[in-house]
PDB file of N, H, CA, C and O in Angstrom:
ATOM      1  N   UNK A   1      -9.778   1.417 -23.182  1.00  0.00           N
ATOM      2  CA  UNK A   1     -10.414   2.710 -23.195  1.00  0.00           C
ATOM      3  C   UNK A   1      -9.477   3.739 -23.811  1.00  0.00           C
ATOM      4  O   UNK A   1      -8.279   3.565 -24.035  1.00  0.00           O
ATOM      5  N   UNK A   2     -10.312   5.026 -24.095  1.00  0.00           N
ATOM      6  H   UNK A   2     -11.285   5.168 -23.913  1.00  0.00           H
ATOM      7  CA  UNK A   2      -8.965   5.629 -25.470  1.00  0.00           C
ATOM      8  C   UNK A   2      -8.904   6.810 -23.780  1.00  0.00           C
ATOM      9  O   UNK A   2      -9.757   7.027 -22.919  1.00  0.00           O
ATOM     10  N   UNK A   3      -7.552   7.283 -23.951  1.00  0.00           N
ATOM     11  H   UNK A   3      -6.859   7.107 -24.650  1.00  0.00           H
ATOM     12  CA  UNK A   3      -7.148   8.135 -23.190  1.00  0.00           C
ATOM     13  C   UNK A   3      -7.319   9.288 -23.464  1.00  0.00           C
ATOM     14  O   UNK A   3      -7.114   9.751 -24.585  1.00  0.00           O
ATOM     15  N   UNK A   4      -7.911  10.237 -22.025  1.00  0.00           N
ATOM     16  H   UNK A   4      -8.078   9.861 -21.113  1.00  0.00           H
ATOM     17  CA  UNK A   4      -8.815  11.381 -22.043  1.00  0.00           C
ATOM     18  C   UNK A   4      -8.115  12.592 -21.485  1.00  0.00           C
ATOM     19  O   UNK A   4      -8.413  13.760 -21.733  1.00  0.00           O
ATOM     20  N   UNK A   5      -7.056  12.127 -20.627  1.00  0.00           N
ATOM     21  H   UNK A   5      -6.814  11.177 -20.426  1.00  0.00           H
ATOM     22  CA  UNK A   5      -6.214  13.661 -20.104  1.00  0.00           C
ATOM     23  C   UNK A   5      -4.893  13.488 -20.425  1.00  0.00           C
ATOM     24  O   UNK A   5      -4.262  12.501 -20.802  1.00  0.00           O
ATOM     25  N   UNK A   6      -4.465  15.091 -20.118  1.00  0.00           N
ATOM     26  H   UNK A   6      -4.978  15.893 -19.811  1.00  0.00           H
ATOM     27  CA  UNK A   6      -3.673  15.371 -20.720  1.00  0.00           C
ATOM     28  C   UNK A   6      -2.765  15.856 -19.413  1.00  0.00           C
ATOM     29  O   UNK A   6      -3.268  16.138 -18.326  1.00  0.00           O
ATOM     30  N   UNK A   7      -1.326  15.906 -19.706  1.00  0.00           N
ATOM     31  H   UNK A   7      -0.916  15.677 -20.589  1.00  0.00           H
ATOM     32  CA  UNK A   7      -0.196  15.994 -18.732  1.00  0.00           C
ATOM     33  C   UNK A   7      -0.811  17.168 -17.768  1.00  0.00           C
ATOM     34  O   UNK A   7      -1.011  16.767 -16.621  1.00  0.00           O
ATOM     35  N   UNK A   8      -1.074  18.229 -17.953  1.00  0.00           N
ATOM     36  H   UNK A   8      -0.911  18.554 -18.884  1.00  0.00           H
ATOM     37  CA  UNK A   8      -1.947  19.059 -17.262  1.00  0.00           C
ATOM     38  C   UNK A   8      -2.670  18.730 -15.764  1.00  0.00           C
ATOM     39  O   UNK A   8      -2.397  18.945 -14.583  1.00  0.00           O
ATOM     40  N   UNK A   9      -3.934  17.974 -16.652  1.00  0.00           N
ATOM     41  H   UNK A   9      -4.156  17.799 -17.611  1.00  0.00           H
ATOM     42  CA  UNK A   9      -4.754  17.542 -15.365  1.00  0.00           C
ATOM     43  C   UNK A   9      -4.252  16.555 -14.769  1.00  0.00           C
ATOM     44  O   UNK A   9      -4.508  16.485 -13.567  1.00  0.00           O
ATOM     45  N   UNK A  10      -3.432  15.533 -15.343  1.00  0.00           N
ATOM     46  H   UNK A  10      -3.224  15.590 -16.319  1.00  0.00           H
ATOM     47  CA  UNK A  10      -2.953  14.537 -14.580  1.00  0.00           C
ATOM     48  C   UNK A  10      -2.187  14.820 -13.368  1.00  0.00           C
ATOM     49  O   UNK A  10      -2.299  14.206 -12.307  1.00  0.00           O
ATOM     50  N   UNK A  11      -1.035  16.250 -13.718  1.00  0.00           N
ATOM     51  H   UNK A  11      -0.944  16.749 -14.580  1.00  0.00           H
ATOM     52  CA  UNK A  11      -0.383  16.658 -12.871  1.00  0.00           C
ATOM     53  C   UNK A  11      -1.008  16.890 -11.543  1.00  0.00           C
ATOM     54  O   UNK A  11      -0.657  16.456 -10.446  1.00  0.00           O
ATOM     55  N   UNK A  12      -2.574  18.105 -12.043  1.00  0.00           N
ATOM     56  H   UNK A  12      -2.859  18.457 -12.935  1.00  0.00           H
ATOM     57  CA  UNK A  12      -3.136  18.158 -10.972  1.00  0.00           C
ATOM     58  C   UNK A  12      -4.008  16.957  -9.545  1.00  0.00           C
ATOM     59  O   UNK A  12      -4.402  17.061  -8.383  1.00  0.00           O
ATOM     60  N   UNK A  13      -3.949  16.275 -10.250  1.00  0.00           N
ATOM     61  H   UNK A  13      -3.629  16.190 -11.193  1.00  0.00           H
ATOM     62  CA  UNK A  13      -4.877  15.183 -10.244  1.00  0.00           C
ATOM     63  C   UNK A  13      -3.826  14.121  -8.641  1.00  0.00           C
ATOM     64  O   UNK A  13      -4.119  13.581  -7.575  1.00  0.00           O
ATOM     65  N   UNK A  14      -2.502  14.394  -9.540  1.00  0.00           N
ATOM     66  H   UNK A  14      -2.263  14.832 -10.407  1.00  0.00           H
ATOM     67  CA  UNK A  14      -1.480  13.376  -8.769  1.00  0.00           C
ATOM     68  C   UNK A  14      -0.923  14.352  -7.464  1.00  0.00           C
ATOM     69  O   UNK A  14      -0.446  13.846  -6.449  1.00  0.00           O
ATOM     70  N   UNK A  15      -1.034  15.526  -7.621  1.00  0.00           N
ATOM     71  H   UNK A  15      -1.422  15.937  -8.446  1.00  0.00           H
ATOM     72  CA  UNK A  15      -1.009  16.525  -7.182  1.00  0.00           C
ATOM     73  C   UNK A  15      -1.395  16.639  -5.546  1.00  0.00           C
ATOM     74  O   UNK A  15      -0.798  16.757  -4.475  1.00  0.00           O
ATOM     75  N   UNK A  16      -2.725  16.532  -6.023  1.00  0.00           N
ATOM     76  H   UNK A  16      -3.210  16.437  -6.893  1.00  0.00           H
ATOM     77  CA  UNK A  16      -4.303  16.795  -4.896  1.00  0.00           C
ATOM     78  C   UNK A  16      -3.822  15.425  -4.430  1.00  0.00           C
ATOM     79  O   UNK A  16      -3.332  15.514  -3.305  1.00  0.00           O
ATOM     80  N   UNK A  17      -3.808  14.584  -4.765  1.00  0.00           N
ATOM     81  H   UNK A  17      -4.206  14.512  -5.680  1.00  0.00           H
ATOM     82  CA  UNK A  17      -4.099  13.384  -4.290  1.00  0.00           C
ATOM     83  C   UNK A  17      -2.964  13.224  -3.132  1.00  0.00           C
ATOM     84  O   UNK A  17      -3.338  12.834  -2.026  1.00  0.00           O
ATOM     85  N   UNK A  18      -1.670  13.496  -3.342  1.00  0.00           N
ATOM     86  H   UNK A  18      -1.367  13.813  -4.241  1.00  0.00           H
ATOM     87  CA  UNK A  18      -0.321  13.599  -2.378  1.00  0.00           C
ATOM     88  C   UNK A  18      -0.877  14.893  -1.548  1.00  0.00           C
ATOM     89  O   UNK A  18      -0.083  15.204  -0.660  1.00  0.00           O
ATOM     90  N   UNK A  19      -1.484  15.330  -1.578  1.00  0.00           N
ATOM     91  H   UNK A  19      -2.129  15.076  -2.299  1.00  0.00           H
ATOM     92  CA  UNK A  19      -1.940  16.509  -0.949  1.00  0.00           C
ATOM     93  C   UNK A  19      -2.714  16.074   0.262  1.00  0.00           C
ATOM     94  O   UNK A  19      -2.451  16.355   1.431  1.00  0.00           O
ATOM     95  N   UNK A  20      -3.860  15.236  -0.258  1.00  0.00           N
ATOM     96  H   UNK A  20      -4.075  15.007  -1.208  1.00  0.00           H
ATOM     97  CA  UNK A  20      -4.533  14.822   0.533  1.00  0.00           C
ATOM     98  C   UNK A  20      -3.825  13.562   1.585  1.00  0.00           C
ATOM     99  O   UNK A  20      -3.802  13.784   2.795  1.00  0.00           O
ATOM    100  N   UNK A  21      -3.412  12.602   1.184  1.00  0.00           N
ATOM    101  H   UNK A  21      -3.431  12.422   0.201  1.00  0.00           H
ATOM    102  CA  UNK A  21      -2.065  12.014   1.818  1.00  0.00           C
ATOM    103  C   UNK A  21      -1.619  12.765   2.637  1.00  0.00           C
ATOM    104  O   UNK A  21      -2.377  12.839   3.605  1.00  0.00           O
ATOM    105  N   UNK A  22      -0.446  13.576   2.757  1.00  0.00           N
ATOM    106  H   UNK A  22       0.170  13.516   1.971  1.00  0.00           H
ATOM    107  CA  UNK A  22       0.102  14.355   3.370  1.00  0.00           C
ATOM    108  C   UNK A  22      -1.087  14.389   4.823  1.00  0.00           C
ATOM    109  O   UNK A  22      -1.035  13.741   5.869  1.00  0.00           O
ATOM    110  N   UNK A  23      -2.124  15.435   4.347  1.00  0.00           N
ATOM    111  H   UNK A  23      -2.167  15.961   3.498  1.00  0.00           H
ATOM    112  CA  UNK A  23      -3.033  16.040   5.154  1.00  0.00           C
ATOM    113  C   UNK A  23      -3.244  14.966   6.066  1.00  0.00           C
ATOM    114  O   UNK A  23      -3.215  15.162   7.281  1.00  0.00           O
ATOM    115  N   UNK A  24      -3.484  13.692   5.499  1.00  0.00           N
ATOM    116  H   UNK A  24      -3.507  13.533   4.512  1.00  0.00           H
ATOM    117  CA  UNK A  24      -4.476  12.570   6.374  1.00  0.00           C
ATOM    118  C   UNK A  24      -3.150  12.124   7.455  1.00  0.00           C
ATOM    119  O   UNK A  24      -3.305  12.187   8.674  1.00  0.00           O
ATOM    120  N   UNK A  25      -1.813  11.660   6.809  1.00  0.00           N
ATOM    121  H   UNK A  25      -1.687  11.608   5.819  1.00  0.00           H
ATOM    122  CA  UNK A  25      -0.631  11.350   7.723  1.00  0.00           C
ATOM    123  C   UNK A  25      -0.569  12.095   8.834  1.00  0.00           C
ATOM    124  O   UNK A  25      -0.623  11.528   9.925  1.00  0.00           O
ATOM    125  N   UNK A  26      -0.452  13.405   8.756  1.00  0.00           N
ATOM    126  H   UNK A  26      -0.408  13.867   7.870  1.00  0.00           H
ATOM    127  CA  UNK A  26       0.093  14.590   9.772  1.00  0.00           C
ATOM    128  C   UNK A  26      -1.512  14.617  10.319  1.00  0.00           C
ATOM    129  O   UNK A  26      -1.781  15.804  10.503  1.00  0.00           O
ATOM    130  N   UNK A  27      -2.419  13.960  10.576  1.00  0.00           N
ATOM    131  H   UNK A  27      -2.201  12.996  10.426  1.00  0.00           H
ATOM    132  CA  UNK A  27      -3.810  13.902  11.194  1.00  0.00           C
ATOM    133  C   UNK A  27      -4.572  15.433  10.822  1.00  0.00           C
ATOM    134  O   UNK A  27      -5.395  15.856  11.634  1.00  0.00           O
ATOM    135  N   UNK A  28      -4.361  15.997   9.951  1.00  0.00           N
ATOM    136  H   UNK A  28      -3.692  15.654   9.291  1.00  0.00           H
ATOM    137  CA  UNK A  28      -5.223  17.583   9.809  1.00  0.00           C
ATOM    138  C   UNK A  28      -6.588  16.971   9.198  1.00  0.00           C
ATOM    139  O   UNK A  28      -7.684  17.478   9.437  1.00  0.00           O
ATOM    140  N   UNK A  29      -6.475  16.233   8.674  1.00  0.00           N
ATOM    141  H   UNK A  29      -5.585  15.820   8.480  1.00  0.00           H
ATOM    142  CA  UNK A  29      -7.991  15.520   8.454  1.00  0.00           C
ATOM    143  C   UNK A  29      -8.073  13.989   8.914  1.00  0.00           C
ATOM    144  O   UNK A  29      -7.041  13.334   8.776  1.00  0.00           O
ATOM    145  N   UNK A  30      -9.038  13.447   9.369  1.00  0.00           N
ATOM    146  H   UNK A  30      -9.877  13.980   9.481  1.00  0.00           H
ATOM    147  CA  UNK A  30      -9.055  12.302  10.094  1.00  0.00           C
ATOM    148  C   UNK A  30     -10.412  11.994  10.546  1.00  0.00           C
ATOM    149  O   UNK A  30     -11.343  12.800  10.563  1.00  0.00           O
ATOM    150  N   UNK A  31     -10.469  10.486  10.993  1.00  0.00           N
ATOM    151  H   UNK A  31      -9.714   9.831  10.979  1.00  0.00           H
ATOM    152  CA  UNK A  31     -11.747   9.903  11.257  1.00  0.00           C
ATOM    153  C   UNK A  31     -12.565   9.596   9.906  1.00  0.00           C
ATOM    154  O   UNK A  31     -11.837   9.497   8.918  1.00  0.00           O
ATOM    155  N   UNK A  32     -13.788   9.447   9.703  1.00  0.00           N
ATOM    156  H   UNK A  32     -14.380   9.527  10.506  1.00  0.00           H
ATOM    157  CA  UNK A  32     -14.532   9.232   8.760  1.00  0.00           C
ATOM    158  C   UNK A  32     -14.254   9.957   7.690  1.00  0.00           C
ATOM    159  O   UNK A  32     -13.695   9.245   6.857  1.00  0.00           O
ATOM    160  N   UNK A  33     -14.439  11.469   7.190  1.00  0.00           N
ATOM    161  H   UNK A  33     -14.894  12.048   7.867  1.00  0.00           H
ATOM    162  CA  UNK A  33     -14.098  11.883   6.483  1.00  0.00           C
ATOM    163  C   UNK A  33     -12.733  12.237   6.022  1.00  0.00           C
ATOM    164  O   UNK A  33     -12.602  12.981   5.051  1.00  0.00           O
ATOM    165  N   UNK A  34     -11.569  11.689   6.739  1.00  0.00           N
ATOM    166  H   UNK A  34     -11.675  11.084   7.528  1.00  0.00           H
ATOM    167  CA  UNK A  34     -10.199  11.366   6.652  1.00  0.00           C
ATOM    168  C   UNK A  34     -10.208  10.105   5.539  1.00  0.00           C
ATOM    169  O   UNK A  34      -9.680   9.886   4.449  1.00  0.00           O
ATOM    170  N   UNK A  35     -11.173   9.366   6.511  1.00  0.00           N
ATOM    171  H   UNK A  35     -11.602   9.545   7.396  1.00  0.00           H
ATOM    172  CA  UNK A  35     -10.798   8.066   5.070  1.00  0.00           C
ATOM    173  C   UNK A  35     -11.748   7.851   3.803  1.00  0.00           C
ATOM    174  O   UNK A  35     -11.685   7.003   2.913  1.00  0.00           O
ATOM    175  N   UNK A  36     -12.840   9.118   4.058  1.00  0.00           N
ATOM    176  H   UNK A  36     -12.892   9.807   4.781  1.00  0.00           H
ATOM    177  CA  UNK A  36     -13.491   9.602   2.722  1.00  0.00           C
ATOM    178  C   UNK A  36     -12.260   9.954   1.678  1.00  0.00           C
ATOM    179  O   UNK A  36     -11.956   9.418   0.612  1.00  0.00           O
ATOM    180  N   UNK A  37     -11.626  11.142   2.446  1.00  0.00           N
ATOM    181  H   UNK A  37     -11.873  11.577   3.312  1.00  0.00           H
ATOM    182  CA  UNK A  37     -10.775  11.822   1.459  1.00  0.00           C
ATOM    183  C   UNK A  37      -9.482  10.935   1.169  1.00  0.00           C
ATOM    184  O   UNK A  37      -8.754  11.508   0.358  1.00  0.00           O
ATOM    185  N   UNK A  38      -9.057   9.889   1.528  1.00  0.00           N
ATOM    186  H   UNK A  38      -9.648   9.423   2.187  1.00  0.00           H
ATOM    187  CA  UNK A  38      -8.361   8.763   1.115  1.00  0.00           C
ATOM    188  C   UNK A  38      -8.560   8.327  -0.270  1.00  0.00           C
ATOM    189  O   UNK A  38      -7.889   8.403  -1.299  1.00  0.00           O
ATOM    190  N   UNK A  39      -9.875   7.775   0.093  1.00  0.00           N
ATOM    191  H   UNK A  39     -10.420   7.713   0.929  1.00  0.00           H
ATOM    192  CA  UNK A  39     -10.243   7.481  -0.775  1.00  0.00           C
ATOM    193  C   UNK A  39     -10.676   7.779  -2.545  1.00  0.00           C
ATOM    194  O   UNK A  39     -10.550   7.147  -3.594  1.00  0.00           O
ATOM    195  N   UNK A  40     -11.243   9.120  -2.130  1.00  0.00           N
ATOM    196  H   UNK A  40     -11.346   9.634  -1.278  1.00  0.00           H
ATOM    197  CA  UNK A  40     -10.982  10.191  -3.371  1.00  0.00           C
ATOM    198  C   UNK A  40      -9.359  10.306  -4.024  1.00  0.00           C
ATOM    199  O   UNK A  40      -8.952  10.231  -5.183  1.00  0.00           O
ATOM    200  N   UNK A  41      -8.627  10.531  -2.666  1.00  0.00           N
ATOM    201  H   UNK A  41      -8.958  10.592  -1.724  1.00  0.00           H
ATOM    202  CA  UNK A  41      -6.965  10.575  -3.388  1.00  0.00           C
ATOM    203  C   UNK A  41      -6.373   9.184  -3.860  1.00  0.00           C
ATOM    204  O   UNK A  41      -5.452   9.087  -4.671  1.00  0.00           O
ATOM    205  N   UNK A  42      -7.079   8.012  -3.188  1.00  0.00           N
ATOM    206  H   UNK A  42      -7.827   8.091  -2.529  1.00  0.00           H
ATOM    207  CA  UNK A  42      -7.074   6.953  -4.991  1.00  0.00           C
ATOM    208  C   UNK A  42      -7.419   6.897  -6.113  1.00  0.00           C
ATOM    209  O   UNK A  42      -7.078   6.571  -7.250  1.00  0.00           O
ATOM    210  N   UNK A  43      -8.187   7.297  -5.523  1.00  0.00           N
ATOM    211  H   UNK A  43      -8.463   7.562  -4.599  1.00  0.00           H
ATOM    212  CA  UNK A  43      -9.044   7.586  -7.472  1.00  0.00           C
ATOM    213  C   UNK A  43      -8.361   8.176  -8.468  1.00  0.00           C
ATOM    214  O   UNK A  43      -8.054   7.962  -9.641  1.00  0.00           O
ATOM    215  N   UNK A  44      -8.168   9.288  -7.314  1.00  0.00           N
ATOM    216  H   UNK A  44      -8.417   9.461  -6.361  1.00  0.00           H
ATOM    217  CA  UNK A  44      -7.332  10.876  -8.102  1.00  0.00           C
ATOM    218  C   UNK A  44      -6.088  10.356  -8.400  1.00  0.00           C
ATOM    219  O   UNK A  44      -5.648  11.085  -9.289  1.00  0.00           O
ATOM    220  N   UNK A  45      -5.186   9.398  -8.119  1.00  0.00           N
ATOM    221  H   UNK A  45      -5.543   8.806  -7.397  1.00  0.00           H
ATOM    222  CA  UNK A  45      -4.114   8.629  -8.392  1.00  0.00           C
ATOM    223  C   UNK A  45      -4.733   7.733  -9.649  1.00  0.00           C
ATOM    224  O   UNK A  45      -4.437   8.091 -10.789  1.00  0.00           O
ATOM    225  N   UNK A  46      -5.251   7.031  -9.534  1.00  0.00           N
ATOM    226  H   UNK A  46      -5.492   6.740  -8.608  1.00  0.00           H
ATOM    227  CA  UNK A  46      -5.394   5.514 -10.263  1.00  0.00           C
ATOM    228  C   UNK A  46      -5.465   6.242 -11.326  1.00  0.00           C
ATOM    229  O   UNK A  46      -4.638   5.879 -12.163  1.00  0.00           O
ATOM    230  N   UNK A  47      -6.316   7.408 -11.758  1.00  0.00           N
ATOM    231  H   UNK A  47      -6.988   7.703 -11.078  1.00  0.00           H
ATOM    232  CA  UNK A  47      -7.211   7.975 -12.696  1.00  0.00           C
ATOM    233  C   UNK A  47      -5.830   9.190 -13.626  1.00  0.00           C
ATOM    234  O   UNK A  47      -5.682   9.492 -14.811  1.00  0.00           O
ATOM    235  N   UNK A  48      -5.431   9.393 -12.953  1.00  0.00           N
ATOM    236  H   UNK A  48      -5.552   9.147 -11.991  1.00  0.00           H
ATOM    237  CA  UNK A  48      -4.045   9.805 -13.315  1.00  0.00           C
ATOM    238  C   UNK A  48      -2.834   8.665 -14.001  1.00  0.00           C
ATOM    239  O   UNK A  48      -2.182   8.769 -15.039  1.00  0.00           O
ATOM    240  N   UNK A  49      -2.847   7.812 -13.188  1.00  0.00           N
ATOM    241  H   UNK A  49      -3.377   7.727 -12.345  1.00  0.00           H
ATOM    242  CA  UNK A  49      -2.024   6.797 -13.716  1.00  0.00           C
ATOM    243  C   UNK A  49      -1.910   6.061 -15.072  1.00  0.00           C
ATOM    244  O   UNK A  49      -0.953   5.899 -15.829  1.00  0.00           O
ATOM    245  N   UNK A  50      -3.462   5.592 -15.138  1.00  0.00           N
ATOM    246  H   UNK A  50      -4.239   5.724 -14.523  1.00  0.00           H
ATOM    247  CA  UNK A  50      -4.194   5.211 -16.036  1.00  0.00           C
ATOM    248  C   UNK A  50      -4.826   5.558 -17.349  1.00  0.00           C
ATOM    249  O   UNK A  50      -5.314   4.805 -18.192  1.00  0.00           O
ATOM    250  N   UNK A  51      -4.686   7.143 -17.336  1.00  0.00           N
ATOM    251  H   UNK A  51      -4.290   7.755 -16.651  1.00  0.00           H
ATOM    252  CA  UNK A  51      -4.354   8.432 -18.244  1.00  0.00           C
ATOM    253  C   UNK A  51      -5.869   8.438 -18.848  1.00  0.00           C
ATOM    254  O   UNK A  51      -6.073   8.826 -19.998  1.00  0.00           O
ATOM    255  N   UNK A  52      -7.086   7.907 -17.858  1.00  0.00           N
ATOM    256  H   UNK A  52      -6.920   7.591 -16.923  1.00  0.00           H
ATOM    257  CA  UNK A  52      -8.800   7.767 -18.496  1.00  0.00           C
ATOM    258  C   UNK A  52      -9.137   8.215 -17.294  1.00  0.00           C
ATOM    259  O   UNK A  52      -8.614   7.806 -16.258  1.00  0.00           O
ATOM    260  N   UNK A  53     -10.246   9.296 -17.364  1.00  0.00           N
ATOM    261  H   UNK A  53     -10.671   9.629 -18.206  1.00  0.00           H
ATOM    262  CA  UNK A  53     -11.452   9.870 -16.563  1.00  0.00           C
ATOM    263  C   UNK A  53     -12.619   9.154 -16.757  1.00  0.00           C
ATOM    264  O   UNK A  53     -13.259   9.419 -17.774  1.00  0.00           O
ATOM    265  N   UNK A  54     -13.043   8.287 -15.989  1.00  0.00           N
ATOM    266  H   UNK A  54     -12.523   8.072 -15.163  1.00  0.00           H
ATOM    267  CA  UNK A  54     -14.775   7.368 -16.867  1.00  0.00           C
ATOM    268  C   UNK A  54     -15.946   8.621 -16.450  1.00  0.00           C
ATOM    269  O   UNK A  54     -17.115   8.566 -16.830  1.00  0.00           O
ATOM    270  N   UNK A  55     -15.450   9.613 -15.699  1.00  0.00           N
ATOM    271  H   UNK A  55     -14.500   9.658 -15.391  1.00  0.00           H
ATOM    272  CA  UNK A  55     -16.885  10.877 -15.731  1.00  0.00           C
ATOM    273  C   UNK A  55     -16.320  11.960 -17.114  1.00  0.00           C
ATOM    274  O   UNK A  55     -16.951  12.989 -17.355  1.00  0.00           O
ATOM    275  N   UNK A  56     -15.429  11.681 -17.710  1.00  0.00           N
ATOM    276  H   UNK A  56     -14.917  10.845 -17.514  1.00  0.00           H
ATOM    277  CA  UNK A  56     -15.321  12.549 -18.782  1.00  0.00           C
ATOM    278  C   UNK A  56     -15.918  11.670 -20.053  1.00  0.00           C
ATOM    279  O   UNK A  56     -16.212  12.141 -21.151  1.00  0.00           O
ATOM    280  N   UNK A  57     -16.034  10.232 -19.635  1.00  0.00           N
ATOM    281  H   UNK A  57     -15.796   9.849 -18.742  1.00  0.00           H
ATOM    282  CA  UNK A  57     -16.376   9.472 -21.162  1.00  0.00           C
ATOM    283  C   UNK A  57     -17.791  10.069 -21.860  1.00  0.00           C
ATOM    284  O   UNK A  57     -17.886  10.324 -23.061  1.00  0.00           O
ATOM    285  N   UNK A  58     -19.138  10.282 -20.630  1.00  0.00           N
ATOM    286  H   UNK A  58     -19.061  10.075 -19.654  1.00  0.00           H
ATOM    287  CA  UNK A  58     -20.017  10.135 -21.273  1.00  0.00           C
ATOM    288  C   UNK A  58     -20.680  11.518 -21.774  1.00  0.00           C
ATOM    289  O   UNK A  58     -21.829  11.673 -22.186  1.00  0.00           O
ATOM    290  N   UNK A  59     -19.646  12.498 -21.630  1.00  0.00           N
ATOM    291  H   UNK A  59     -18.712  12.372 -21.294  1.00  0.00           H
ATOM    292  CA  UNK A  59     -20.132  14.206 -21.822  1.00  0.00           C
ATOM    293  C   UNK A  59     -18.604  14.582 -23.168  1.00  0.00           C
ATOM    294  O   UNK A  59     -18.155  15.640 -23.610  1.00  0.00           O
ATOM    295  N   UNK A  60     -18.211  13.000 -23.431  1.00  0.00           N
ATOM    296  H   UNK A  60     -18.576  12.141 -23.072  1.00  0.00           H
ATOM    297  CA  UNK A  60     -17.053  13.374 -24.521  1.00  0.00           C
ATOM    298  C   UNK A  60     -15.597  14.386 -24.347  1.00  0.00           C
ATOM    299  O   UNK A  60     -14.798  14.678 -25.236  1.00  0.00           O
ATOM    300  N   UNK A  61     -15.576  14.742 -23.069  1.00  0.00           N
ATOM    301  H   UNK A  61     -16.225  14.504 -22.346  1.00  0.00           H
ATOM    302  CA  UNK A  61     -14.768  15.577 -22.174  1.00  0.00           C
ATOM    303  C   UNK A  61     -13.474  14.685 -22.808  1.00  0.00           C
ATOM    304  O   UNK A  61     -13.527  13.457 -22.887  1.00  0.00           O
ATOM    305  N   UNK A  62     -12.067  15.640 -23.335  1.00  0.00           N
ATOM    306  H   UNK A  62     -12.024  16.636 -23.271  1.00  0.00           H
ATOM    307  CA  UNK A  62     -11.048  15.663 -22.962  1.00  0.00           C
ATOM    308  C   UNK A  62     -10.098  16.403 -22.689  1.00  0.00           C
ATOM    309  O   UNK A  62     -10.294  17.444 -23.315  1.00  0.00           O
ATOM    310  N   UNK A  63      -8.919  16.496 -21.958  1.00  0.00           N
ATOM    311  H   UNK A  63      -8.759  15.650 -21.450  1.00  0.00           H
ATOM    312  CA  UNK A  63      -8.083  17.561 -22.181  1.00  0.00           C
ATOM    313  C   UNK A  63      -6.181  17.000 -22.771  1.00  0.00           C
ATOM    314  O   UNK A  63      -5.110  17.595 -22.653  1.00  0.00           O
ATOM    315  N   UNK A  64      -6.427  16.037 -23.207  1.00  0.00           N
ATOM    316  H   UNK A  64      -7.297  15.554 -23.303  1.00  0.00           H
ATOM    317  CA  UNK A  64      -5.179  15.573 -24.208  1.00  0.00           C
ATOM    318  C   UNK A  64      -5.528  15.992 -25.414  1.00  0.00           C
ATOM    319  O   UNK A  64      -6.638  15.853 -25.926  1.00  0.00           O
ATOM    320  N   UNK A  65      -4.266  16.684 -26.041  1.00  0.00           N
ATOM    321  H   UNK A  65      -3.364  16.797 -25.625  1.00  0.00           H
ATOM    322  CA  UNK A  65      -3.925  17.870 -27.030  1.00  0.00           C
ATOM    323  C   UNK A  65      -4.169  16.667 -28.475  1.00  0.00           C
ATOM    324  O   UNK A  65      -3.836  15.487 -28.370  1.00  0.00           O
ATOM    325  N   UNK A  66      -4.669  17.133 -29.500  1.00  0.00           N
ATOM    326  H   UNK A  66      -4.940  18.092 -29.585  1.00  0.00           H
ATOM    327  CA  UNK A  66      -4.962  16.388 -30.394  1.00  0.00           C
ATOM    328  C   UNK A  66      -3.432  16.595 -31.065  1.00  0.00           C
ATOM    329  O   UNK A  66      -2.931  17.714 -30.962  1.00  0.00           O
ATOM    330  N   UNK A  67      -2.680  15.524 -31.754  1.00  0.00           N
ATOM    331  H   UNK A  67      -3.087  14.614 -31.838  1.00  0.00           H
ATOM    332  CA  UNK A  67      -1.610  15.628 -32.344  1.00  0.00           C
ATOM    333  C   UNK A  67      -1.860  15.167 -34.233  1.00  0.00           C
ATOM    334  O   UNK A  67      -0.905  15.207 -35.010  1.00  0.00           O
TER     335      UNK A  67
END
């Protein structure tokens, strides 16, 4: 897949996601929607990591700087 973000959003992305971590460890969010938002902060990791958004593919969305 061709890569869609850019250092920017990734930052944010890896960001939120340790964010949400944090939150779920120290119990400020927890139970069901604790491991909703887990789950989102994989994504928000993998999707960062992986340097492709698949909800930006089909609206042509990117934010990596054309060189």
């Amino acid at each position: 897949m061709k890569k869609n973000m850019g250092p920017g959003d990734r930052l944010v992305r890896s960001l939120l996601a340790i964010l949400i971590m944090v939150l779920y460890y120290f119990n400020v969010i927890e139970g069901v929607l604790g491991i909703v938002f887990l789950g989102v902060a994989g994504i928000l990791l993998l999707t960062s990591l992986v340097r492709v958004c698949p909800l930006y593919l089909p609206f042509g969305l990117s934010t990596r700087s054309r060189k």
